[in-house]
C-alpha positions in Angstrom: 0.7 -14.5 16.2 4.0 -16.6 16.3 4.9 -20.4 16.2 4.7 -22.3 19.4 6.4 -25.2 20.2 5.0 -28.5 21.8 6.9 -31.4 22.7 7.7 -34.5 20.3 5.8 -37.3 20.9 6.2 -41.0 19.6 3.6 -42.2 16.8 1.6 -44.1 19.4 1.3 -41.4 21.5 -1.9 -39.2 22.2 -2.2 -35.7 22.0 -3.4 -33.5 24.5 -5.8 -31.2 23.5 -4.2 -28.2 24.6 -0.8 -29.4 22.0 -3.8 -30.2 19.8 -5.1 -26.6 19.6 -1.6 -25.0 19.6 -0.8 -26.8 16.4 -4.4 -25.8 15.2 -3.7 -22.4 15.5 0.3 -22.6 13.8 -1.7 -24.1 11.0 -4.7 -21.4 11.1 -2.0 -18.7 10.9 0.0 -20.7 7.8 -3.1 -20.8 5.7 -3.6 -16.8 6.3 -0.3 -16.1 5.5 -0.1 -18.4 2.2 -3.4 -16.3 1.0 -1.8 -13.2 1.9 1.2 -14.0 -0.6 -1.7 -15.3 -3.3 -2.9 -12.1 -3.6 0.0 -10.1 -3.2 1.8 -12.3 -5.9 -1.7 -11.1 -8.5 0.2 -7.8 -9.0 2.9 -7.7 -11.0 5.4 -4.4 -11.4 4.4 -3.0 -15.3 6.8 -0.1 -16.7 6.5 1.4 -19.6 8.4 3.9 -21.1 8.5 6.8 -24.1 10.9 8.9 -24.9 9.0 11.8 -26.5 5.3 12.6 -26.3 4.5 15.7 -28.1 1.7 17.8 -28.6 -1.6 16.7 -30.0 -0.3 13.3 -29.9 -2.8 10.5 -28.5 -1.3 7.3 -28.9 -2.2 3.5 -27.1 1.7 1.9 -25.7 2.1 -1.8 -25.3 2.9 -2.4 -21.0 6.0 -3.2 -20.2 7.9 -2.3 -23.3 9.4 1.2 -25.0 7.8 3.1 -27.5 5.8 0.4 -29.1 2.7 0.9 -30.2 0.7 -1.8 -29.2 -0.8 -3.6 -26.7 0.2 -6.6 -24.1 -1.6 -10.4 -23.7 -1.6 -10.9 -20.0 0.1 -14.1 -19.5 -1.6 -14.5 -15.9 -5.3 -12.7 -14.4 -3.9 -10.3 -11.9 -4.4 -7.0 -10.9 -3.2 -3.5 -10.0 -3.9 -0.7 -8.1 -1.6 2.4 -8.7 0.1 4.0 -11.2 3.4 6.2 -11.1 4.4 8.6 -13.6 7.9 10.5 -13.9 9.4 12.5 -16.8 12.9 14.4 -17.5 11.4 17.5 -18.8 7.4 18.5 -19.4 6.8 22.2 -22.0 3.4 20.5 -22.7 0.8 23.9 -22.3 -2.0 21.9 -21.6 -2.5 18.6 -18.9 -2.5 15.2 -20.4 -4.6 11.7 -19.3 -2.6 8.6 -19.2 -4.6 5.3 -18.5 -4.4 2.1 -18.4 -6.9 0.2 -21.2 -7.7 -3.6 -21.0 -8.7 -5.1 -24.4 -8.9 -1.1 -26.1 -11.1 -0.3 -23.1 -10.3 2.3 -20.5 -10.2 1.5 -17.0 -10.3 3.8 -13.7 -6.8 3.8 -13.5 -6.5 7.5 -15.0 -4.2 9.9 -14.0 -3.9 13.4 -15.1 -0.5 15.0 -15.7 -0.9 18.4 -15.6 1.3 21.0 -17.9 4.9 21.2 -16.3 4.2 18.5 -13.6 7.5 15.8 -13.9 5.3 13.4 -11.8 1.9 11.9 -10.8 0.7 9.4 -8.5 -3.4 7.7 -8.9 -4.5 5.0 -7.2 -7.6 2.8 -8.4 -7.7 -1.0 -8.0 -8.1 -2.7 -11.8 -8.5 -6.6 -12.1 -7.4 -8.3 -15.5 -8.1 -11.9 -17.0 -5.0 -13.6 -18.5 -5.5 -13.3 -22.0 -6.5 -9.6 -21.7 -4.4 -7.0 -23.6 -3.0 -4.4 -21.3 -1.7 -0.9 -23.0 -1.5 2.9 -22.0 -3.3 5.6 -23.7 -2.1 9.2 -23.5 -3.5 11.4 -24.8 -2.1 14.8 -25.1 -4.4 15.7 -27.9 -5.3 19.3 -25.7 -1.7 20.5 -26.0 -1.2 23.1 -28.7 2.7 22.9 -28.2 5.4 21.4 -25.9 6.6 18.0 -25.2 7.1 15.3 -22.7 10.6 13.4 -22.5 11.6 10.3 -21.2 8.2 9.5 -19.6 8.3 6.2 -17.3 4.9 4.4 -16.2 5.0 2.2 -13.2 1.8 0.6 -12.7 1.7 -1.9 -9.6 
Protein backbone atom coordinates (compact mmCIF):
# COMPACT_ATOMS: atom_id res chain seq x y z
CA UNK A 1 0.00 0.00 0.00
CA UNK A 2 1.06 3.68 -0.68
CA UNK A 3 -0.09 7.21 0.60
CA UNK A 4 -3.05 8.79 -1.14
CA UNK A 5 -3.78 12.12 -1.33
CA UNK A 6 -7.21 13.92 -0.57
CA UNK A 7 -7.93 17.43 -0.91
CA UNK A 8 -7.44 20.13 1.90
CA UNK A 9 -10.40 21.23 3.43
CA UNK A 10 -11.08 24.22 5.83
CA UNK A 11 -11.62 23.47 9.65
CA UNK A 12 -15.41 23.77 9.26
CA UNK A 13 -15.55 21.66 6.59
CA UNK A 14 -17.03 17.97 6.59
CA UNK A 15 -15.42 15.01 5.47
CA UNK A 16 -16.63 12.70 3.08
CA UNK A 17 -16.48 9.33 4.00
CA UNK A 18 -14.72 8.13 1.10
CA UNK A 19 -11.50 10.99 2.14
CA UNK A 20 -12.53 9.55 5.58
CA UNK A 21 -11.57 5.95 4.83
CA UNK A 22 -8.52 6.95 2.70
CA UNK A 23 -6.91 8.70 5.60
CA UNK A 24 -8.00 5.58 7.70
CA UNK A 25 -6.17 3.35 5.71
CA UNK A 26 -2.69 5.93 5.48
CA UNK A 27 -2.96 5.70 9.13
CA UNK A 28 -3.63 1.69 9.33
CA UNK A 29 -0.53 1.30 7.16
CA UNK A 30 1.69 3.92 9.58
CA UNK A 31 0.89 1.93 12.69
CA UNK A 32 2.13 -1.42 10.75
CA UNK A 33 5.06 0.00 9.65
CA UNK A 34 6.08 1.78 13.09
CA UNK A 35 5.67 -1.97 14.64
CA UNK A 36 7.58 -3.34 11.96
CA UNK A 37 10.66 -1.03 12.94
CA UNK A 38 9.81 -1.98 16.94
CA UNK A 39 10.72 -5.22 16.33
CA UNK A 40 13.33 -4.88 13.93
CA UNK A 41 15.07 -2.21 16.19
CA UNK A 42 14.88 -5.52 19.31
CA UNK A 43 17.98 -6.93 17.51
CA UNK A 44 21.03 -5.39 17.87
CA UNK A 45 24.47 -6.46 15.74
CA UNK A 46 26.77 -8.34 18.70
CA UNK A 47 30.53 -9.23 17.58
CA UNK A 48 32.83 -10.66 19.42
CA UNK A 49 36.13 -11.52 18.67
CA UNK A 50 39.35 -13.96 19.85
CA UNK A 51 42.41 -14.06 18.59
CA UNK A 52 43.45 -17.63 19.49
CA UNK A 53 41.35 -20.55 20.66
CA UNK A 54 43.40 -23.60 21.14
CA UNK A 55 42.93 -27.01 21.93
CA UNK A 56 41.13 -28.29 24.99
CA UNK A 57 40.30 -24.77 25.73
CA UNK A 58 36.49 -24.16 26.81
CA UNK A 59 36.24 -20.69 27.81
CA UNK A 60 32.74 -18.21 28.38
CA UNK A 61 33.59 -14.44 26.17
CA UNK A 62 31.85 -11.27 27.17
CA UNK A 63 29.55 -10.08 23.60
CA UNK A 64 30.68 -7.46 22.01
CA UNK A 65 34.24 -7.18 23.22
CA UNK A 66 37.85 -9.02 22.51
CA UNK A 67 39.21 -11.66 24.45
CA UNK A 68 37.59 -10.92 27.66
CA UNK A 69 36.49 -13.31 29.71
CA UNK A 70 33.37 -12.39 30.86
CA UNK A 71 30.00 -11.79 30.32
CA UNK A 72 27.65 -8.69 29.02
CA UNK A 73 24.51 -6.82 31.09
CA UNK A 74 22.00 -6.22 28.33
CA UNK A 75 21.33 -2.63 28.50
CA UNK A 76 17.85 -3.21 26.57
CA UNK A 77 15.44 -6.87 26.31
CA UNK A 78 15.98 -7.71 22.67
CA UNK A 79 16.57 -10.55 20.76
CA UNK A 80 18.45 -12.45 18.05
CA UNK A 81 18.23 -14.93 15.69
CA UNK A 82 21.51 -15.99 13.87
CA UNK A 83 24.89 -16.30 14.43
CA UNK A 84 27.96 -15.94 12.03
CA UNK A 85 31.25 -17.29 12.62
CA UNK A 86 34.55 -16.58 10.48
CA UNK A 87 38.23 -17.37 11.33
CA UNK A 88 41.84 -16.74 9.50
CA UNK A 89 43.07 -20.14 9.95
CA UNK A 90 41.33 -23.39 11.74
CA UNK A 91 44.26 -26.83 12.59
CA UNK A 92 41.74 -27.71 15.33
CA UNK A 93 41.47 -31.93 14.79
CA UNK A 94 38.23 -32.13 16.24
CA UNK A 95 34.76 -29.71 15.64
CA UNK A 96 34.10 -27.12 18.31
CA UNK A 97 30.37 -25.69 19.76
CA UNK A 98 30.10 -21.96 20.14
CA UNK A 99 26.89 -20.64 21.84
CA UNK A 100 25.43 -18.02 22.95
CA UNK A 101 24.58 -18.22 27.07
CA UNK A 102 22.13 -15.76 28.87
CA UNK A 103 22.84 -15.48 32.62
CA UNK A 104 25.65 -18.73 32.36
CA UNK A 105 22.79 -20.56 30.67
CA UNK A 106 23.02 -22.00 27.19
CA UNK A 107 20.62 -21.08 24.66
CA UNK A 108 19.60 -22.75 21.09
CA UNK A 109 21.72 -20.59 19.38
CA UNK A 110 24.54 -23.35 18.95
CA UNK A 111 26.64 -23.72 16.14
CA UNK A 112 29.10 -26.26 15.43
CA UNK A 113 32.40 -25.48 13.75
CA UNK A 114 33.73 -28.34 12.47
CA UNK A 115 37.72 -29.07 12.21
CA UNK A 116 39.19 -26.91 9.33
CA UNK A 117 35.79 -25.10 8.54
CA UNK A 118 36.82 -20.94 8.42
CA UNK A 119 33.08 -20.36 8.76
CA UNK A 120 29.54 -21.30 10.03
CA UNK A 121 26.19 -19.99 9.85
CA UNK A 122 23.01 -21.27 12.67
CA UNK A 123 19.98 -19.73 12.85
CA UNK A 124 17.66 -20.00 16.09
CA UNK A 125 15.63 -17.10 17.40
CA UNK A 126 16.85 -16.22 21.33
CA UNK A 127 14.84 -13.43 23.32
CA UNK A 128 16.80 -11.61 26.28
CA UNK A 129 15.55 -9.34 29.24
CA UNK A 130 17.63 -6.17 29.80
CA UNK A 131 19.62 -6.91 32.68
CA UNK A 132 20.49 -10.40 31.35
CA UNK A 133 24.27 -11.24 30.82
CA UNK A 134 24.97 -12.27 27.31
CA UNK A 135 28.53 -14.27 26.63
CA UNK A 136 29.81 -16.98 24.19
CA UNK A 137 30.95 -20.28 25.21
CA UNK A 138 33.36 -22.32 23.10
CA UNK A 139 34.23 -24.99 23.78
CA UNK A 140 36.96 -26.85 22.00
CA UNK A 141 37.56 -29.10 24.91
CA UNK A 142 37.31 -32.36 22.08
CA UNK A 143 40.49 -31.08 20.21
CA UNK A 144 43.61 -32.95 21.09
CA UNK A 145 45.72 -30.26 19.02
CA UNK A 146 45.39 -27.28 16.67
CA UNK A 147 44.13 -23.88 16.93
CA UNK A 148 41.67 -21.35 15.80
CA UNK A 149 42.88 -17.66 14.89
CA UNK A 150 41.22 -14.52 14.72
CA UNK A 151 37.80 -15.93 15.29
CA UNK A 152 34.83 -13.20 14.73
CA UNK A 153 31.16 -13.81 16.12
CA UNK A 154 28.35 -11.92 14.64
CA UNK A 155 25.28 -12.59 16.30
CA UNK A 156 22.17 -10.58 14.94
Amino acid sequence: MSFQTVPRHAPADVIKSSEWNIIADDLDYLNDQVESLKETLKRQLMITCVSTINAGDAKEYAVGCKDLESRTPMPLAGKTAKMRVKCSSNSLDADITITLRINGSDTSLTLTLSAGSLTGEVEAEVEYSDGDELSIYIDASGASSGSITNLIIAIY
